[in-house]
Structures are given as C-alpha cells and as structure tokens.
C-alpha positions in Angstrom: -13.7 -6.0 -4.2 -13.8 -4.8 -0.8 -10.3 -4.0 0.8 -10.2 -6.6 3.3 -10.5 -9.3 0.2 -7.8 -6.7 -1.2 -5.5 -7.3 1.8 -6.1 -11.2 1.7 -5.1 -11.2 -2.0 -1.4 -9.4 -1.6 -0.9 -11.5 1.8 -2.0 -15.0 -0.7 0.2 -13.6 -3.7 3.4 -13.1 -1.2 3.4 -15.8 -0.1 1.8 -15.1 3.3 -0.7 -16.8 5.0 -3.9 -14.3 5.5 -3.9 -14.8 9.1 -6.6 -12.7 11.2 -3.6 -10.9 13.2 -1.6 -10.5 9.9 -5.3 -9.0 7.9 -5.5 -7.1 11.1 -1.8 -5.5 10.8 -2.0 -4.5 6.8 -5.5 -3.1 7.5 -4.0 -0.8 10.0 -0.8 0.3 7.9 -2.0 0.1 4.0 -5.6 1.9 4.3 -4.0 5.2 5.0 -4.5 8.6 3.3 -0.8 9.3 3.6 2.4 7.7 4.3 2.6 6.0 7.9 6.4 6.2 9.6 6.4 4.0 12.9 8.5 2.0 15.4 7.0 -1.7 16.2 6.3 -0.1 19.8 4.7 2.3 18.4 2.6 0.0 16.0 1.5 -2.1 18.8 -0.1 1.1 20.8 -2.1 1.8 18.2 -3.4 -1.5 17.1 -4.1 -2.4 21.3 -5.2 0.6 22.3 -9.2 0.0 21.5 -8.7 -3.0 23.6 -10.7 -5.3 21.4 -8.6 -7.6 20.7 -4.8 -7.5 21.6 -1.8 -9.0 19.6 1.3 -9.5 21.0 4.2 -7.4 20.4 5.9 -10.7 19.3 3.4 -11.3 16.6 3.8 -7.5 15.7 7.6 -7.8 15.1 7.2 -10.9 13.2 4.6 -9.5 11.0 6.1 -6.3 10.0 9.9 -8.3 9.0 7.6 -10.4 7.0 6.1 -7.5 5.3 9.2 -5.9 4.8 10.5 -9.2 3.9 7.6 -9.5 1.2 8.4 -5.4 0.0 5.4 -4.0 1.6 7.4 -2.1 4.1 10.7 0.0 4.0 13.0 -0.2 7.4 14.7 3.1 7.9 17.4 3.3 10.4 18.0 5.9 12.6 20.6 4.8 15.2 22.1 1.9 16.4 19.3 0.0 18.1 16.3 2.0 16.6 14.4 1.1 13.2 11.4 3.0 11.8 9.3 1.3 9.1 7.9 3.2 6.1 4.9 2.4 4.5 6.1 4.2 1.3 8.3 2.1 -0.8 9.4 4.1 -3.3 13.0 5.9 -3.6 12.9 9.3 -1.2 14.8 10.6 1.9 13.7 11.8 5.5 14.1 14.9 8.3 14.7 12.6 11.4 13.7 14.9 13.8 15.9 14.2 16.9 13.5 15.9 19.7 10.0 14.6 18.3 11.3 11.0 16.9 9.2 11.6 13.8 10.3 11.3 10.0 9.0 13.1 7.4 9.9 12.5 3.7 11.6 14.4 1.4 11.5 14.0 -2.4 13.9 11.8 -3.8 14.5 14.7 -6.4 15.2 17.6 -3.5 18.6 16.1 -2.1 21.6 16.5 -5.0 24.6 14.6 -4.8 27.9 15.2 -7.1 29.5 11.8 -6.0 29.0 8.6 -4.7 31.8 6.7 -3.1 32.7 3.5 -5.3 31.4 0.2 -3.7 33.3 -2.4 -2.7 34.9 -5.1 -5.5 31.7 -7.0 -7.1 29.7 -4.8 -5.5 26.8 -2.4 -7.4 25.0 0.5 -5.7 21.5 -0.2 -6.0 20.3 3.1 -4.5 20.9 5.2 -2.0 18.6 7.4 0.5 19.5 10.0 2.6 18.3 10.7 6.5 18.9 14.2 7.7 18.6 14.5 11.5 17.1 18.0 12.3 16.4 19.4 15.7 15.3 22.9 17.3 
C-alpha cells in the first residue's frame, strides 16, 4: 500500500474525512524521518511556499485541532498565547529554546522527579511532561 492510501486509511478510521487539503496536511507532517515540532504559522509556510496550491491558514488550524483531536498530534504549550504541535505522541519532555523558538525532545526517562503535587479531589494524574526553557 502506497502511503498516500496509508494516510487516507488513518483519516477514514478517525473518523475524518480524507479531504485533498487534509491528505495534503498528514503527508507533509507524518512522512518525516524524525519528529516535526511546529507552530500553525509555521506549518502554513511550508506547505504554501512551492506555491502550487495554497490552503488557507483557516483550514490549517482546523486540520491540525482535528488531528490533535483524533491523537495524531501533541500540542505543547510554551507561553500564554503560543502552542507548538508535536508530531511525536509518545510520553517525553522538551528544551524550549527561548532565542531560536525551537523544541527539541528529551527522553521521558532523562528528567527525575521525587514528587508530584496531589491533584485536585476526583482528580487522577494521567501524566505529566516537562518543558525546560533554555537560552544562551
């Protein structure tokens, strides 16, 4: 199977419709050699810059909640007002760096923590994940 059928069949069995903007978008993040951290903005540059065909930054934004939404995407938050997305789902941590706006992961395994707080009454922590903002 070829891995735009691939693509068509994870959108199908999430309950997404394969759209060509949406096929378009998981092409771009899941055929990667190695994990992709972006911004939406940052997204949309890369899928508009060939100029071939444009999709709106609209269209962007909805597509990536939807794949986070489905589990296909982690959002990692980094400030107020700014949200990266991770193509790597799995449990791990981050270096924010604060003068290039990049992440890079860390293994969950390399940050060691003797206590957690306790969670609010009825509450369960589910996990946790740790963002360490570096700079020069």
């Amino acid at each position: 199977m070829n891995q735009k059928n691939g693509i068509i069949n994870k959108l199908r069995t999430s309950g997404l419709r394969p759209t060509k903007q949406r096929i378009l978008l998981a092409q771009n993040l899941f055929i990667r050699n190695k994990t992709f951290h972006f911004t939406v903005e940052k997204l949309e540059k890369e899928i508009n810059k060939n100029g071939n065909e444009k999709v709106s930054l609209a269209t962007i934004y909805n597509t990536v909640e939807a794949f986070t939404k489905a589990g296909y995407l982690k959002e990692i938050l980094t400030s107020k007002n700014k949200s990266y997305y991770d193509t790597n789902i799995k449990s791990h941590h981050h270096f924010y760096d604060e003068t290039t706006k990049e992440l890079t992961d860390i293994n969950y395994n390399q940050v060691k923590l003797n206590k957690l707080p306790t969670p609010p009454k009825g509450k369960k922590i589910k996990s946790f994940e740790v963002v360490i903002r570096i700079q020069k």
